[in-house]
N, C-alpha and C positions, 0 to 999 in steps of 0.2 A: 256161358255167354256173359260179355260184362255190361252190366247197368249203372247207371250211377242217380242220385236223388241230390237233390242241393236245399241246402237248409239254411236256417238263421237264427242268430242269439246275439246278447248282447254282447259276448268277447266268444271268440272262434274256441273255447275250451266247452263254453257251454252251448255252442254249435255242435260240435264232435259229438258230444254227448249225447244231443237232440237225434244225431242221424245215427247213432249206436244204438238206441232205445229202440229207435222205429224201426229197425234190422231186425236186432236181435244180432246183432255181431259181435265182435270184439272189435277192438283197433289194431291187430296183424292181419285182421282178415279184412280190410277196407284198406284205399288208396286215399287220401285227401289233396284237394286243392284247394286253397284260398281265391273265390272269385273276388271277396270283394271286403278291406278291411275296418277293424270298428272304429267310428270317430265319435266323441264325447259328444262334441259340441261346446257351444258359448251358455252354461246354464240351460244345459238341454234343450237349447235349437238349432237344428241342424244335424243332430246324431242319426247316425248311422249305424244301423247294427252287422255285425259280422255273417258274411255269407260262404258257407261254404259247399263245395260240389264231391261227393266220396262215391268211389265207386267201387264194385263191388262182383264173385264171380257169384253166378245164382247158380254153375252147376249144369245147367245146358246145353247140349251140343249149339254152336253156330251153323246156321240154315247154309247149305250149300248153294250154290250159284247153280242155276239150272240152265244146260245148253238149251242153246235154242232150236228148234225145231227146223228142217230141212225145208224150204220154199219150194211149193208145187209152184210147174210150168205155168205160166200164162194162157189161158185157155184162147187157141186161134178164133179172133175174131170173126164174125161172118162181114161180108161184105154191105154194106148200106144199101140198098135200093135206091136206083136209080130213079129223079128227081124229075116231075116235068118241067122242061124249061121255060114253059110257060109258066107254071103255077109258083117259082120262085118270085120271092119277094126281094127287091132294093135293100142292100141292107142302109140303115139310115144314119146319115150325114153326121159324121163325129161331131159332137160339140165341142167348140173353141171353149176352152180352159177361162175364166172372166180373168179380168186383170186384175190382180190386189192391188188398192193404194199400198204406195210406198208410207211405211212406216215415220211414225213422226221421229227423229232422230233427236237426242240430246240436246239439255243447251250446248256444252261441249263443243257438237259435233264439229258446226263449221268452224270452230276457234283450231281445234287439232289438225280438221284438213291445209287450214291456211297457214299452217307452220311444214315446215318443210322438213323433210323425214332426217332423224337425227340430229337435230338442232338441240341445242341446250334448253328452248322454249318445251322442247315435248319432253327429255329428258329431267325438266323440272314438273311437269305437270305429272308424267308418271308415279316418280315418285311421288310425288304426293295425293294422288289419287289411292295408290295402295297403301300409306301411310291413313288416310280418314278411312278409309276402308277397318283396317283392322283396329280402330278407334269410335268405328260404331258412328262416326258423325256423315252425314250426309248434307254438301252444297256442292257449289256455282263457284269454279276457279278462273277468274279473268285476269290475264299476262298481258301486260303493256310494257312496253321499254321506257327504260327513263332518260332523260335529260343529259348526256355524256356523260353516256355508258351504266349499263345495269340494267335491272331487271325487279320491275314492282309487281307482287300475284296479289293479288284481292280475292278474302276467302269470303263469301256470301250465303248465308242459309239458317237453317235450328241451329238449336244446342251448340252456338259457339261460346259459350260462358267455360265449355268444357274442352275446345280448342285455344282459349286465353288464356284461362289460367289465373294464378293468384297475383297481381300487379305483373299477368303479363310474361310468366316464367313458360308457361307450356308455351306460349307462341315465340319468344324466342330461343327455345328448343327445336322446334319445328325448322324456324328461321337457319339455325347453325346446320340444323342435317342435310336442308335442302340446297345451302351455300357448301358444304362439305362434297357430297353426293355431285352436285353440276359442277366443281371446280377440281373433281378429283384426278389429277393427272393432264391435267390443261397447264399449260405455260404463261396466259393471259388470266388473270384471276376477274370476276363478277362480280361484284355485289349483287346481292337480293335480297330485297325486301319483301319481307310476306305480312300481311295486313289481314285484320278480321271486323269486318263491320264498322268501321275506322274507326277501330280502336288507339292505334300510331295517333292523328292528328289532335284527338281529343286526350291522350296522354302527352302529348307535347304541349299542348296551350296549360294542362293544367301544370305542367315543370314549368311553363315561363311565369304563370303567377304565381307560383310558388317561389321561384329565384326572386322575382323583383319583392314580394315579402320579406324576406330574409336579407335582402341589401339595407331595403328601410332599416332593419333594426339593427342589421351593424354601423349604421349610422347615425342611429340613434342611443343606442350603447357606445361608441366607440370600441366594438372590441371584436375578435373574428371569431364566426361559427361555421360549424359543420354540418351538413346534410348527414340522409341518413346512407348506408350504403347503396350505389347504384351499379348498371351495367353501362358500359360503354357510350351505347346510345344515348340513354338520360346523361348522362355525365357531360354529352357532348352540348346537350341541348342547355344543359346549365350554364358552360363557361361561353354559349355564343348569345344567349341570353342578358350575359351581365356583362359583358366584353365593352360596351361605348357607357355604362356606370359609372359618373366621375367620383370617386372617392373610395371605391370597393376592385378588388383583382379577385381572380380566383384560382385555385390548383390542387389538385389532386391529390390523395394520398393514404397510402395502405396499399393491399397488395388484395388481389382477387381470391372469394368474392366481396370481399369487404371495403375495397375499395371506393373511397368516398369523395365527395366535393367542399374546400373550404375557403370561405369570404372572408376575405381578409382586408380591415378597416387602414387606409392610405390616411396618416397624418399630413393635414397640410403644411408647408413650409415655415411657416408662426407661430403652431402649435406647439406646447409641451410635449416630452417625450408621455407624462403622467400628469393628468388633469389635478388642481390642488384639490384635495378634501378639507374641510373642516373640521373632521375626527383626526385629522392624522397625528398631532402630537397624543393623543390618547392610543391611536396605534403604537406607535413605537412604544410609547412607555411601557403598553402591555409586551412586547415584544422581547426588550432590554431591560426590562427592570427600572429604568429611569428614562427620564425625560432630557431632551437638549433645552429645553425653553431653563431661564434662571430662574430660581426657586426666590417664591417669596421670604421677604424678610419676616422671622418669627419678632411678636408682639414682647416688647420690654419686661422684665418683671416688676411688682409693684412697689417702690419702696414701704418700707416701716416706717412708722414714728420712735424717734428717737427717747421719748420720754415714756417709754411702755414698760412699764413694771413687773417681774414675773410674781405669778401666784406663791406664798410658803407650800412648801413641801412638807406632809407631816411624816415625823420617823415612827416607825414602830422598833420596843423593843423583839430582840431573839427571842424564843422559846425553845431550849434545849427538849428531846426527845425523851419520854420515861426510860429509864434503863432496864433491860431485858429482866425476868426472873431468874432466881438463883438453880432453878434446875432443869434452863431452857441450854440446849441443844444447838449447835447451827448446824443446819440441812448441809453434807454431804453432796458434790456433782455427781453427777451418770453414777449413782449407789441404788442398786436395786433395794425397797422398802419389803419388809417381812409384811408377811400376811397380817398378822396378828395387830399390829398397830395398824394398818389400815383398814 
């Protein structure tokens, strides 16, 4: 008959091992299966040690299935005795079943019934019901139409820090699927807007001070700046922001996602092209090596006095050199020198 044991070790070699010992078998006479494999872990938390299931024959006959036994007749009933009709009893009066209150229904509920079946409003709330669903967050989805044409959801409840995301990237993720999903194979395209705790409104007032910021200092500089990269939406809120700005434009540039927003400083009609510096002949010169400005005239030199008399010069006589000895040698070039004299 076959049996099997399941065991554990830190790597499935020293599993096998574990369930060979407690046998007494070899490894041809056992089956293995890996139930379950070893994981280190992070600095050993989280490890998992190796599980293994071996099975094995013990030699046994297998119990056979035993027929089942032949069912005796039903033994004939005897008859009941007869009942006096008087001494029956009413049987009594079923009780009515109580009414259950009707269940309190969802906030939901009546917002789903009053959308009419197959509509792009329930087809957006689906989705997105199964989408927080398997995102662990739990709220309150309200769908109102906008203002020609579209569609704004307001997401309400916990843990939306984890439905927004970092400046707002998880919720317009959400926002693309659920405009994807509702527009898919329609002829008439949507907008939708999807909203969490109004987060939209209070990132739009902070892009508009932050635009009218950044106009101040290209006006104050005279020179154009750039934002940091945006999406569409900021992007758009920026150029309608600065748009009646007299002295500043704005326009885009880069390509997605890094496309960005730049203020660009409008010279007025009187203006220089280049405001004058007062370094600037220092610039150039460093530049060029020389300067346009005219070089000052260099300082006269001094005259002499004509009656200046030189100092005497005293002569020294020559002194000729001793002349060499009578049994001096002159050194030889590249002549190797004998030992002996050195």
């Amino acid at each position: 008959m076959i049996q099997s044991i399941e065991t554990t070790g830190k790597t499935t070699e020293d599993a096998l091992k574990a369930a060979l010992a407690e046998l007494g078998l070899t490894r041809d006479e056992v089956s293995v299966e890996i139930v379950t494999m070893p994981k280190s872990g992070f600095f050993g938390i989280g490890a998992v040690p190796a599980k293994l299931r071996v099975s094995f024959d013990d030699g046994r006959p297998e119990p056979q299935a035993v027929p089942e036994r032949e069912k005796k007749p039903a033994a004939e009933k005897k008859p009941a005795p007869a009942r006096n009709p008087g001494s029956e009893k009413k049987p009594a009066a079923a009780k009515a079943p109580k009414a259950k209150a009707p269940a309190s229904a969802p906030a939901h509920a009546p917002e789903s019934a009053a959308r009419p079946a197959g509509s792009r409003e329930e087809e957006a709330e689906t989705f997105l019901r199964g989408l927080l669903e398997r995102m662990g967050v739990e709220c309150t989805i309200a769908i109102a139409p906008r203002e020609g044409g579209g569609m704004d959801i307001t997401l309400d409840g916990e843990n939306m820090g984890a439905v927004i995301g970092r400046k707002g990237e998880t919720l317009d993720a959400i926002q693309h699927l659920v405009n994807y999903t509702v527009n898919r194979g329609s002829d008439k395209h949507m907008h939708i807007n999807v909203d969490a705790e109004g987060y939209r409104s209070k990132r739009e007032e902070t892009l508009v001070n932050l635009a009218h910021k950044m106009a101040a200092k290209v006006l104050k500089y005279k020179r154009s700046m750039a934002f940091e990269p945006m999406n569409s939406y900021e992007r758009h809120v920026i150029h309608t922001a600065l748009q009646d700005v007299e002295g500043v434009s704005t326009n885009s540039i880069g390509t997605e996602p890094n496309r960005r927003v730049v203020v660009n400083y409008e010279r007025p009609a009187g203006e220089s092209a280049e405001p004058p510096r007062r370094d600037r002949g220092r610039r150039e010169r460093n530049r060029s090596g020389r300067s346009d400005r005219p070089a000052a005239p260099k300082p006269a030199p001094a005259e002499e006095p004509e009656n200046r008399t030189a100092a005497p010069v005293e002569e020294t006589a020559y002194v000729a050199p001793p002349p060499p000895p009578e049994d001096y040698t002159p050194p030889v070039k590249n002549k190797p020198q004998a030992r002996e004299w050195c």
